[in-house]
C-alpha positions as CSV (number, residue, x, y, z in Angstrom):
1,X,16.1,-4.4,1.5
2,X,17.9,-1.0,1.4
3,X,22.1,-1.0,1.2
4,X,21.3,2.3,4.1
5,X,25.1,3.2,4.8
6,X,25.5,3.3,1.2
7,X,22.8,5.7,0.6
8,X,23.3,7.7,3.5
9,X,26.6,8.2,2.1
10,X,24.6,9.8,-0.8
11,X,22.5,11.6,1.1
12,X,19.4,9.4,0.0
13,X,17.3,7.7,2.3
14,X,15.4,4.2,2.3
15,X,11.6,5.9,1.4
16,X,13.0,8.5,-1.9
17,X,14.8,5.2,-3.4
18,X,11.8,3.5,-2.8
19,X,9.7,6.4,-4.3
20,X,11.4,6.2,-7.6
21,X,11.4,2.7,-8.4
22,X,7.2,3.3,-7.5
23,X,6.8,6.3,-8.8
24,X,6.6,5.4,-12.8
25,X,10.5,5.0,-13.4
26,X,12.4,4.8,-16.4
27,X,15.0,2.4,-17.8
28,X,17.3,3.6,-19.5
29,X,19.1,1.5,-22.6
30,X,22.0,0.1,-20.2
31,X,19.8,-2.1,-18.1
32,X,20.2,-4.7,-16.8
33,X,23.7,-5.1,-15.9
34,X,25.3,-8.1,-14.2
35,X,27.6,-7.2,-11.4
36,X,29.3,-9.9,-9.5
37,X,26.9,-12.4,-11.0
38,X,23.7,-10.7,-10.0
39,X,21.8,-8.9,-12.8
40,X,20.9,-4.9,-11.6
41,X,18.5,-2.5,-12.8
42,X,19.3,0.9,-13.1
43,X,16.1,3.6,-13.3
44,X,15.5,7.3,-13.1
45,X,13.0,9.1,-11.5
46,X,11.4,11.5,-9.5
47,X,10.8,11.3,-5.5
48,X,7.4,13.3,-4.3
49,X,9.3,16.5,-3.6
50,X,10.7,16.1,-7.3
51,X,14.3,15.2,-6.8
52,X,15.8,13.6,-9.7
53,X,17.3,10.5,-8.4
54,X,19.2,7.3,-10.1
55,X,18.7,3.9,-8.2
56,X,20.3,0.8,-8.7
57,X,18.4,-2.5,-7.5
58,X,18.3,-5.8,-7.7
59,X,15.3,-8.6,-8.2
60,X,15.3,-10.8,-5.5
61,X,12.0,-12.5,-5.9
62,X,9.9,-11.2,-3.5
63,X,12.0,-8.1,-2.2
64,X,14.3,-5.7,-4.1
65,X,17.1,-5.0,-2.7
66,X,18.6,-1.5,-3.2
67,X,21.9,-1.4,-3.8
68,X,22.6,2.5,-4.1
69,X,20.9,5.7,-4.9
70,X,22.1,9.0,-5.7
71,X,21.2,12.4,-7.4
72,X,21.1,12.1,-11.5
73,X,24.6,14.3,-12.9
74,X,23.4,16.9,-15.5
75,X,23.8,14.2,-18.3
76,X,21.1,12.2,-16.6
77,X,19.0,14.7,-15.9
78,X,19.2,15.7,-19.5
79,X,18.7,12.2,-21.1
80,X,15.2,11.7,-18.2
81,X,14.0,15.4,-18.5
82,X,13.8,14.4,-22.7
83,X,12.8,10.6,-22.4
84,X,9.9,11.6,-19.9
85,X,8.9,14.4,-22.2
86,X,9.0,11.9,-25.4
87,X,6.5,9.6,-22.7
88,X,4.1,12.3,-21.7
89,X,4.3,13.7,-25.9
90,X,3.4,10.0,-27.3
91,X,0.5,8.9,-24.0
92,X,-0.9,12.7,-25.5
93,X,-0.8,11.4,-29.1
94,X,-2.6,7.7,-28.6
95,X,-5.2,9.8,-26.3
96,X,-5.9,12.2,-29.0
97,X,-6.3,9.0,-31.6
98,X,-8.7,7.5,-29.1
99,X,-10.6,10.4,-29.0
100,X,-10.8,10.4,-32.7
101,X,-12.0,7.4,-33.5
102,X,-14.2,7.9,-30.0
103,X,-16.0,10.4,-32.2
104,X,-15.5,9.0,-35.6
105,X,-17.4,6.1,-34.2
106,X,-20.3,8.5,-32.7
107,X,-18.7,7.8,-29.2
């Protein structure tokens, strides 16, 4: 369920929002908010031609329902460029443990 005029207004369509919240998002600390009595998700991420978009959705069982998208400000992009590093820095850290104890063990 996609809000459409409201991201067309950001010049976002229906299949990058939906990329994102696929695509291995992240939540930043100020989720979820309640709006109007229904609790929204906010998450940052990356369509497949690597725009750095914000989406907002809500959980409505068995659909989400979009309600808007837009491109992350430099602040945003600053805060995901670093959380996603700190992500891809500590899956690199318990790989190298594994692999450790992999050959500590004779694995």
């Amino acid at each position: 369920m996609f809000n459409i005029e409201h991201l067309k207004q950001h010049k976002v369509s229906p299949s990058e929002a939906e990329q994102v919240i696929t695509n291995d998002p992240l939540y930043p600390p100020e989720n979820p908010q309640t709006v109007d009595g229904e609790v929204r998700w906010i998450v940052y991420g990356q369509t497949e031609q690597f725009c750095c978009l914000v989406v907002i959705y809500s959980d409505r069982g068995m659909l989400l329902r979009v309600v808007t998208a837009y491109d992350m400000d430099s602040h945003q992009r600053k805060d995901y460029l670093r959380w996603r590093k700190e992500q891809i820095e500590a899956e690199d850290d318990e790989y190298h443990a594994y692999r450790v104890t992999e050959e500590n063990d004779g694995g």
